[in-house]
C-alpha atoms as an extended CHARMM CRD file, in Angstrom:
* protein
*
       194  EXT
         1         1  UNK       CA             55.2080000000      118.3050000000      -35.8110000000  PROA      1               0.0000000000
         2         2  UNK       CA             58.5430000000      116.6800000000      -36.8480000000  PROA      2               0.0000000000
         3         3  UNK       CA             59.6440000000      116.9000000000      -33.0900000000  PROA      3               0.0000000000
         4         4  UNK       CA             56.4710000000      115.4530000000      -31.4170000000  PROA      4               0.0000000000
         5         5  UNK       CA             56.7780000000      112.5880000000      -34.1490000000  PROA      5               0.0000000000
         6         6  UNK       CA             60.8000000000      112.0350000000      -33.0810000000  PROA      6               0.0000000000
         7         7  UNK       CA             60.1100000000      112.2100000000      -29.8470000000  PROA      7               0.0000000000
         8         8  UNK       CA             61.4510000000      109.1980000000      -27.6320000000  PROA      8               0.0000000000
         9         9  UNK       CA             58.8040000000      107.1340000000      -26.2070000000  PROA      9               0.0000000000
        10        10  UNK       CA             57.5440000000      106.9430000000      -22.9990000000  PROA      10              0.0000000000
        11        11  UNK       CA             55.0630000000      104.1570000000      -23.1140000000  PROA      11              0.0000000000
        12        12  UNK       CA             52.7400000000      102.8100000000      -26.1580000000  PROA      12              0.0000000000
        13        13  UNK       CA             51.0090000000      104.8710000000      -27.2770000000  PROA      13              0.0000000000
        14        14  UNK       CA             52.8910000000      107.8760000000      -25.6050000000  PROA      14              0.0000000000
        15        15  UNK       CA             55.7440000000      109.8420000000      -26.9260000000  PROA      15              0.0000000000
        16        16  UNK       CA             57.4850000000      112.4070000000      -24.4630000000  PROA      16              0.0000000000
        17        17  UNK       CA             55.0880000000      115.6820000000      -25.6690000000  PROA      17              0.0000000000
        18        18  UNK       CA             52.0590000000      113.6600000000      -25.0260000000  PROA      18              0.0000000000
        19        19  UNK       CA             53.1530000000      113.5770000000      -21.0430000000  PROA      19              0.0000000000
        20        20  UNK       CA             51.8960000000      116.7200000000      -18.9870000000  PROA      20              0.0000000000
        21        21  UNK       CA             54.6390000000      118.6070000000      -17.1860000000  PROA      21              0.0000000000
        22        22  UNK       CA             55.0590000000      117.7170000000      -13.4460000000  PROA      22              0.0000000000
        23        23  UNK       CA             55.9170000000      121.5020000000      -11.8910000000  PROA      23              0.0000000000
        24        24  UNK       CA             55.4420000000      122.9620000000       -8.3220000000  PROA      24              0.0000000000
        25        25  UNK       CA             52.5320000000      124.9810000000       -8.1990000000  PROA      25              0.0000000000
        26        26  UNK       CA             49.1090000000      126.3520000000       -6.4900000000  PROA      26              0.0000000000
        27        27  UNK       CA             45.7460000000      127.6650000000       -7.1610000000  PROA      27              0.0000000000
        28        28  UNK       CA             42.7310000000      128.5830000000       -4.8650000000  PROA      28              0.0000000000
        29        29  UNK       CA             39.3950000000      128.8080000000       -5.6610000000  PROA      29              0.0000000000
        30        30  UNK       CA             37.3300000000      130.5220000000       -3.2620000000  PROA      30              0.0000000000
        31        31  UNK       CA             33.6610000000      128.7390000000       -2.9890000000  PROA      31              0.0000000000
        32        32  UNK       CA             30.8660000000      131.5460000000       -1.9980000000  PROA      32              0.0000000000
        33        33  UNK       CA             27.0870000000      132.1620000000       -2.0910000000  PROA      33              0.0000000000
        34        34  UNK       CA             26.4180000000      133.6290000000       -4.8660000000  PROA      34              0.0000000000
        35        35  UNK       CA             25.0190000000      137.0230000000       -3.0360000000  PROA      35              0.0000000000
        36        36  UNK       CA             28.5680000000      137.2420000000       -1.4230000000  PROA      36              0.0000000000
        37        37  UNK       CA             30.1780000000      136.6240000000       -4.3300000000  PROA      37              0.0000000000
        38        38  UNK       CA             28.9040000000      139.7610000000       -5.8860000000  PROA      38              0.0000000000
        39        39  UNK       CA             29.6100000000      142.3920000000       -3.3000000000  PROA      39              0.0000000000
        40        40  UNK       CA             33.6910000000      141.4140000000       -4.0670000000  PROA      40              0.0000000000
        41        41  UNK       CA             35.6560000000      143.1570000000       -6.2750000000  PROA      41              0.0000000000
        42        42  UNK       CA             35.9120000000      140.7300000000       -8.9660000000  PROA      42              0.0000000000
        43        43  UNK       CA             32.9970000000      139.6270000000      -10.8040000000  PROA      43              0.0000000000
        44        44  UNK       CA             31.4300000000      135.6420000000      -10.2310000000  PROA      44              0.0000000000
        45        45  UNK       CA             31.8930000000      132.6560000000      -12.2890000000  PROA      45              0.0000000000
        46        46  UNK       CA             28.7730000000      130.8110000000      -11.2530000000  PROA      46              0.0000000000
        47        47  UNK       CA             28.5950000000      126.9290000000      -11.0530000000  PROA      47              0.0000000000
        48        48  UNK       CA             26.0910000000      126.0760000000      -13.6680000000  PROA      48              0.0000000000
        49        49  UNK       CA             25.9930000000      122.2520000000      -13.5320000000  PROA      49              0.0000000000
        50        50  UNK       CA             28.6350000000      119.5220000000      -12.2940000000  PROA      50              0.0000000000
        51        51  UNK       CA             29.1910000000      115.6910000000      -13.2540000000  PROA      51              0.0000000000
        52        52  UNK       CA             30.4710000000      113.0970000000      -11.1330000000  PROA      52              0.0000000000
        53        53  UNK       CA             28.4460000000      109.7200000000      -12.0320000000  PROA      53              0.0000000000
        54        54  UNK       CA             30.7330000000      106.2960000000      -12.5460000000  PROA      54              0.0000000000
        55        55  UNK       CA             29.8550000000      103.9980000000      -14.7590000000  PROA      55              0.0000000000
        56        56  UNK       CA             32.6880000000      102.1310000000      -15.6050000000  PROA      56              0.0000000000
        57        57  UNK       CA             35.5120000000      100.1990000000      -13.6620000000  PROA      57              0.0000000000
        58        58  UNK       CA             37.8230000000      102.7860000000      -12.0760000000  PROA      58              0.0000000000
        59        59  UNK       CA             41.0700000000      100.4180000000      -12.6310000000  PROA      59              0.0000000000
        60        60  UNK       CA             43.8980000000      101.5150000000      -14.7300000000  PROA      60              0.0000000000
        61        61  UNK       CA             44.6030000000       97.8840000000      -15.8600000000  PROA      61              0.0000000000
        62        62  UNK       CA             40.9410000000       97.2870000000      -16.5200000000  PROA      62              0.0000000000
        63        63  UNK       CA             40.1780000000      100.1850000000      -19.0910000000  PROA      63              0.0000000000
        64        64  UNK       CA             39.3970000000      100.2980000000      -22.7150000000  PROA      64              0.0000000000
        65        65  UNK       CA             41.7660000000      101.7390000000      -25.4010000000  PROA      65              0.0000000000
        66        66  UNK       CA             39.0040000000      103.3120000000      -27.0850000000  PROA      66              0.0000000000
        67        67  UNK       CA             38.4250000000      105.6830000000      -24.5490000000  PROA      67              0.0000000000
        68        68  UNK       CA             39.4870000000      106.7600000000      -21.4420000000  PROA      68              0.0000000000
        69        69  UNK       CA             37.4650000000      105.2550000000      -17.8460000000  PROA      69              0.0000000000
        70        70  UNK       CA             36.1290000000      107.8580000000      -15.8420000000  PROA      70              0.0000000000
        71        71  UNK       CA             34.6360000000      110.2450000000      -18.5970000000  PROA      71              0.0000000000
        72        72  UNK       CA             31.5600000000      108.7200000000      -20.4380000000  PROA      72              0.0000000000
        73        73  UNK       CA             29.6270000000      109.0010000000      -16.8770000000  PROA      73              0.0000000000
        74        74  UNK       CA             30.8420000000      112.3460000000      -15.4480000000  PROA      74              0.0000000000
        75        75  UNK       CA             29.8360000000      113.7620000000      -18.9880000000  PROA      75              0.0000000000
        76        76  UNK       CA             26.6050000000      112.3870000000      -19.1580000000  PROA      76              0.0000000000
        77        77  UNK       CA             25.6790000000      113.5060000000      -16.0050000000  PROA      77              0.0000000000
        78        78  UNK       CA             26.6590000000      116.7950000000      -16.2700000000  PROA      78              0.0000000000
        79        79  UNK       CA             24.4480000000      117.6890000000      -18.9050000000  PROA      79              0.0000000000
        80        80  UNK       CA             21.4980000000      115.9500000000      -17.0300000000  PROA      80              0.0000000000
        81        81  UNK       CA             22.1790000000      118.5180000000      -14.2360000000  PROA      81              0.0000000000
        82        82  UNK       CA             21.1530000000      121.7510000000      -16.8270000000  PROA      82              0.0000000000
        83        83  UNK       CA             19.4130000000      122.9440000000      -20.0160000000  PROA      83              0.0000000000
        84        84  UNK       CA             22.6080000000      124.0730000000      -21.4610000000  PROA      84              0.0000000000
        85        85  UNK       CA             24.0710000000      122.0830000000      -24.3920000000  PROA      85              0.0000000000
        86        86  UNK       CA             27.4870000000      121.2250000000      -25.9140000000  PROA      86              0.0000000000
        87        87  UNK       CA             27.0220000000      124.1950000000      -28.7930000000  PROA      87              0.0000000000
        88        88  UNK       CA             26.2170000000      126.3560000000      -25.5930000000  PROA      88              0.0000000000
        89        89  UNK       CA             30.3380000000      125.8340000000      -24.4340000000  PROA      89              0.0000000000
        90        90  UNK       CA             32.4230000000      128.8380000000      -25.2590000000  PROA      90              0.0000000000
        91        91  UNK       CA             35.5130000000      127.6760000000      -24.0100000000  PROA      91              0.0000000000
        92        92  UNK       CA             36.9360000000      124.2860000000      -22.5730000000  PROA      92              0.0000000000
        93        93  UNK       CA             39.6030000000      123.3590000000      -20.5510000000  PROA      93              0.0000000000
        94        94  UNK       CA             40.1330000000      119.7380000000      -20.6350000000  PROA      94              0.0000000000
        95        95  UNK       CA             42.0920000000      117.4830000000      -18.4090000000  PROA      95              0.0000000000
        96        96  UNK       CA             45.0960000000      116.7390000000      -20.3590000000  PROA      96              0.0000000000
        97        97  UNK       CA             47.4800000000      114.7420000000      -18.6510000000  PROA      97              0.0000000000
        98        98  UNK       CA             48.3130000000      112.8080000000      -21.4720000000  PROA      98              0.0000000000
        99        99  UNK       CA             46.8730000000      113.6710000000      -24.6690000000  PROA      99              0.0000000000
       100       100  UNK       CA             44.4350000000      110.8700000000      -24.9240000000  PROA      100             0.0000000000
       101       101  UNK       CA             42.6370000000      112.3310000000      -21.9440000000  PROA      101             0.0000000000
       102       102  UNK       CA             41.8680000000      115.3640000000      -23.5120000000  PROA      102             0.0000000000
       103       103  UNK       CA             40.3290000000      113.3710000000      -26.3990000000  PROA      103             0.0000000000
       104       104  UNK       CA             38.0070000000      111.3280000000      -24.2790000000  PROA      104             0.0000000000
       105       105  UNK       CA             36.5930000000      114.8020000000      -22.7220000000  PROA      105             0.0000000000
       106       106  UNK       CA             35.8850000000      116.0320000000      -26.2490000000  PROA      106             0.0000000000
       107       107  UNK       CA             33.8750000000      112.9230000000      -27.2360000000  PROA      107             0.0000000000
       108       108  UNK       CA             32.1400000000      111.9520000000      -23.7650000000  PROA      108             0.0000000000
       109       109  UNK       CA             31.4030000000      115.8910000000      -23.2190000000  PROA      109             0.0000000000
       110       110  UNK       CA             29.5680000000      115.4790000000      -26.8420000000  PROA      110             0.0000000000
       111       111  UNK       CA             31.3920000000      117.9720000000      -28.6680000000  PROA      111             0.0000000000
       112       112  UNK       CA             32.1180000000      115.0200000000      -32.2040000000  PROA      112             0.0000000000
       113       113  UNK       CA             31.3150000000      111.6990000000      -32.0720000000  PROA      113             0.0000000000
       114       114  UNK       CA             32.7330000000      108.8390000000      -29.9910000000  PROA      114             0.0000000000
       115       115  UNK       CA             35.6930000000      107.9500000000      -32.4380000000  PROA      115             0.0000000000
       116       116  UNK       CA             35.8410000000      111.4840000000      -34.1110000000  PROA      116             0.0000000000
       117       117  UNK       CA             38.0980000000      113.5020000000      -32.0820000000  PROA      117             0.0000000000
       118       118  UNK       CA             40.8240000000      112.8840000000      -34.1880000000  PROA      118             0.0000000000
       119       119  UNK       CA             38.8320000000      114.6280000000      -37.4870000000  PROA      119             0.0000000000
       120       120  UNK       CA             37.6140000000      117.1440000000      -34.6920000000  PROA      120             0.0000000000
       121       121  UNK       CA             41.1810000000      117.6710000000      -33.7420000000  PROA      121             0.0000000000
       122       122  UNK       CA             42.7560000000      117.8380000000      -37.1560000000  PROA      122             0.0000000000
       123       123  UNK       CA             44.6550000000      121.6150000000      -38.3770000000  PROA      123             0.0000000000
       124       124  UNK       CA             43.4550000000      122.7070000000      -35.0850000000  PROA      124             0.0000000000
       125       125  UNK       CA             41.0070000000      125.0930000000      -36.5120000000  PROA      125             0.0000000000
       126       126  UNK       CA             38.4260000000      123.5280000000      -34.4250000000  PROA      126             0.0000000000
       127       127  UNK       CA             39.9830000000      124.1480000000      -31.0220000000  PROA      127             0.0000000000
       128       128  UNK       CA             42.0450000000      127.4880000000      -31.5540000000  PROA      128             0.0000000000
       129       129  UNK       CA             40.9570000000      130.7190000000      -30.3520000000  PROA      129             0.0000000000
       130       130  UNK       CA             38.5080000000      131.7680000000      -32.7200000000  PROA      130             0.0000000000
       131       131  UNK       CA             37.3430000000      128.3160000000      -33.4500000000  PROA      131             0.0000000000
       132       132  UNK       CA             34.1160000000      126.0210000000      -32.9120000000  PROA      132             0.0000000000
       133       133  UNK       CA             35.7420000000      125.0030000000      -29.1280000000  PROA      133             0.0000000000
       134       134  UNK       CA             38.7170000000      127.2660000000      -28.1620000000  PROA      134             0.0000000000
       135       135  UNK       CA             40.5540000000      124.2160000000      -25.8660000000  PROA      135             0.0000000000
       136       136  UNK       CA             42.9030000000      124.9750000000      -23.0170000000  PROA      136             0.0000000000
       137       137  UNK       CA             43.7060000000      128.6040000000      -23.4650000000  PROA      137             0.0000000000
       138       138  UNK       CA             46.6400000000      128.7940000000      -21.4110000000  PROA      138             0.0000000000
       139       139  UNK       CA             48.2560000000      125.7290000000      -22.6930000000  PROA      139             0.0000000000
       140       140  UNK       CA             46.9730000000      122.9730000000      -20.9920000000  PROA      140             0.0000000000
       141       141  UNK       CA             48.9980000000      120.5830000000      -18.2410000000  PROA      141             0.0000000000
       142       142  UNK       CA             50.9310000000      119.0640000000      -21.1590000000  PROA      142             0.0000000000
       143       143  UNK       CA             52.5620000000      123.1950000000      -21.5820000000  PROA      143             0.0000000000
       144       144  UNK       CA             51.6660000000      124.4960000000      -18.7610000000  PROA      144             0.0000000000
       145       145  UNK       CA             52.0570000000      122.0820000000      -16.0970000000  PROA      145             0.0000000000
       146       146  UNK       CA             50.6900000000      119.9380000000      -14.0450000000  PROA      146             0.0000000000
       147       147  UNK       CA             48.3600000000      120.8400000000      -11.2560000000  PROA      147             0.0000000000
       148       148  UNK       CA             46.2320000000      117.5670000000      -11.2890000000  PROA      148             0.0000000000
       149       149  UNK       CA             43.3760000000      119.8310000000      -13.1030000000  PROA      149             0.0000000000
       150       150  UNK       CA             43.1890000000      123.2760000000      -10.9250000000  PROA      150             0.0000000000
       151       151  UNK       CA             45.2030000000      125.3910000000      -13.2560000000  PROA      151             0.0000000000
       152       152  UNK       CA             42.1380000000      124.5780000000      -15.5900000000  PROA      152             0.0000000000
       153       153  UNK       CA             39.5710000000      125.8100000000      -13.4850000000  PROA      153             0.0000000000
       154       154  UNK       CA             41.6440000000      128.8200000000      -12.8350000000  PROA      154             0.0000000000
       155       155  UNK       CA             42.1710000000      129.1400000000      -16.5880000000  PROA      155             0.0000000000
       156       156  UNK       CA             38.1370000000      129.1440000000      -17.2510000000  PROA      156             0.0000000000
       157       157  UNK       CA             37.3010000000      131.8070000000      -14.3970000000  PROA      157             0.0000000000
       158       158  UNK       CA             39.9170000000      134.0670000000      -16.3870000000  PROA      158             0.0000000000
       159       159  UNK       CA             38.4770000000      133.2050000000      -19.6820000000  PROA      159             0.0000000000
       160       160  UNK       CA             34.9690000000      133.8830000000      -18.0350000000  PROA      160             0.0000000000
       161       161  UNK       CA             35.9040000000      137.2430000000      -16.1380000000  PROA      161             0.0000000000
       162       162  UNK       CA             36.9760000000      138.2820000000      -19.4260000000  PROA      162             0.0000000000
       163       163  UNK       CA             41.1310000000      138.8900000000      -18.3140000000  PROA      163             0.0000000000
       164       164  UNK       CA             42.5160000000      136.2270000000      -20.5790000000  PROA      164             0.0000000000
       165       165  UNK       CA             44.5780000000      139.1680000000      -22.7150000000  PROA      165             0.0000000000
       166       166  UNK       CA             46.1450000000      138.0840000000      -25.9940000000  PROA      166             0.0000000000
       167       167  UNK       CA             44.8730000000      134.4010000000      -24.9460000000  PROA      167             0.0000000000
       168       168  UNK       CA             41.2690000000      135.6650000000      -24.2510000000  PROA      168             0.0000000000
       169       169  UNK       CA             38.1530000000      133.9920000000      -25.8500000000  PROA      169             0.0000000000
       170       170  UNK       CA             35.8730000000      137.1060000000      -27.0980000000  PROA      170             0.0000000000
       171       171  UNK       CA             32.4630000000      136.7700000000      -25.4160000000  PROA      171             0.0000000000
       172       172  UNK       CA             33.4720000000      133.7200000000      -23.1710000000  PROA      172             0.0000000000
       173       173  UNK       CA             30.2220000000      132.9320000000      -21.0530000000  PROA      173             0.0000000000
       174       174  UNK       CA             30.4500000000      129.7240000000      -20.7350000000  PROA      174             0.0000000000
       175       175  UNK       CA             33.0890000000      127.2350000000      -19.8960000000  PROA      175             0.0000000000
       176       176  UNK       CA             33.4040000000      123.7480000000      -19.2080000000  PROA      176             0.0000000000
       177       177  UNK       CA             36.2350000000      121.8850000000      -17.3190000000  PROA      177             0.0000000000
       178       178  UNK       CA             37.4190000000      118.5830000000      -16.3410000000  PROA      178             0.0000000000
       179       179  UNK       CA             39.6520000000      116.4940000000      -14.4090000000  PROA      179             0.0000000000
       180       180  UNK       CA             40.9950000000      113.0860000000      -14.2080000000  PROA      180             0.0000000000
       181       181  UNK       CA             40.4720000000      110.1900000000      -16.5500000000  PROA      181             0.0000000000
       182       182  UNK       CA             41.3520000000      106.2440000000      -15.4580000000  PROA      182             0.0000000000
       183       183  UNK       CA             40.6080000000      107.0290000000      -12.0260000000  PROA      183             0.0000000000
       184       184  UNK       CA             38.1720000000      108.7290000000      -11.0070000000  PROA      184             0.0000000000
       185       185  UNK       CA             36.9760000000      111.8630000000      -13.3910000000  PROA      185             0.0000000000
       186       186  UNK       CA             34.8590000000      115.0570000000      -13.2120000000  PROA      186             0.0000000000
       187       187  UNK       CA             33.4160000000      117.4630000000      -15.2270000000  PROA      187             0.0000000000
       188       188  UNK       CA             31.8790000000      121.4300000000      -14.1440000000  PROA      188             0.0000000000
       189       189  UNK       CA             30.2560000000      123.7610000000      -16.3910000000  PROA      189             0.0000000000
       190       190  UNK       CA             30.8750000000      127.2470000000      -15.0860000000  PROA      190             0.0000000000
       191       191  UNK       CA             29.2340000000      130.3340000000      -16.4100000000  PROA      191             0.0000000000
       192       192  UNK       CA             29.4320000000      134.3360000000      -15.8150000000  PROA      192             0.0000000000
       193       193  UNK       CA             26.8480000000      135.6400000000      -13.9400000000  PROA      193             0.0000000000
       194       194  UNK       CA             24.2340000000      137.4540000000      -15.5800000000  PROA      194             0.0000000000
C-alpha cells in the first residue's frame, strides 16, 4: 500500500499503479452457433445478454468525475436483455484501464450503490477469490496488461470452462465483462452452457 501511495503521479487523480500496462499481445475469440460450438473439443461459454446503449456524452473533456461516461447505459441495458441479476454474477472482469474504470463497472453493473464502490472495495474481501464478486482473476490490465479489454473476455471463458488453476473461481457459471469507459463502453454477460 505504501508504494501505490508514493507512487509519482501521472495525472490528478492518477498515481503510476492506477495506469494499466501497455504490452504487445493477442487474443481470439472464436464466435459460433451454439450447435457447432458443442461438437468442439472444448466446452461453450454461451453469450447470455450484451449492453451497448449510450446515454451520456461520449467526450473525454465533457465527463463527470463521479463516474465514468460510457457505463451507466451499457449496464442498464444489459440487464434489460435477460432475467439474470447482479447476485446471479460469479465472476467479473472489469475494464480497468485506470482504476476508476473498474469502479464505475461495479456501480453501473449494480453490484453497491452509485458512490459505494469504495466501501465495496475496501480489505478486498469483497472482490477476492472466495468473495461476494471475485474481480479480474488474472490480474486485470493494470497487472496484466493492456489488451484494450480482450484479455478479459479470455480471462472469463477460462474462469467459465473451469481451467483457471490456483486463480480459478469454484463453480464459476456466470461471468460478466466489460470494456471501455469515456469513450464508448460495453458490457457481456457470458455463461457455461448447460
Amino acid at each position: 500500500m505504501d508504494d501505490y501511495l508514493e507512487a509519482r503521479p501521472i495525472t490528478t487523480p492518477f498515481g503510476l499503479y492506477d495506469c494499466d500496462v501497455p504490452c504487445d499481445g493477442a487474443v481470439a475469440v472464436i464466435v459460433s452457433a451454439v450447435d457447432a460450438a458443442r461438437e468442439l473439443a472444448k466446452p461453450p461459454v454461451l453469450v447470455e445478454a450484451v449492453g451497448t446503449q449510450i446515454t451520456e456524452r461520449i467526450d473525454w473533456d465533457q465527463s463527470t468525475l463521479t463516474h465514468e461516461p460510457q457505463v451507466l447505459g451499457p449496464a442498464a441495458h444489459l440487464w434489460t436483455r435477460t432475467s439474470l441479476r447482479p447476485s446471479d454474477v460469479d465472476v467479473a472482469q472489469l475494464y480497468d484501464g485506470f482504476t476508476l474504470n473498474c469502479l464505475s463497472w461495479i456501480e453501473a453493473l449494480g453490484f453497491c450503490g452509485i458512490g459505494e464502490a469504495k466501501d465495496f472495495l475496501d480489505g478486498g474481501k469483497n472482490i477476492a477469490r472466495d468473495g461476494v464478486l471475485p474481480l479480474n482473476t488474472h490480474g486485470g490490465q493494470l497487472s496484466h496488461g493492456r489488451t484494450h479489454g480482450m484479455g478479459l473476455v479470455h480471462e472469463a471463458v477460462v474462469q467459465l470452462r473451469g481451467e483457471g488453476g490456483e486463480r480459478q473461481v469454484p463453480g464459476a457459471r456466470v461471468a460478466v465483462v466489460s470494456s471501455g469507459g469515456l469513450t464508448p463502453g460495453g458490457t457481456m454477460l457470458l455463461r457455461a452452457d448447460a
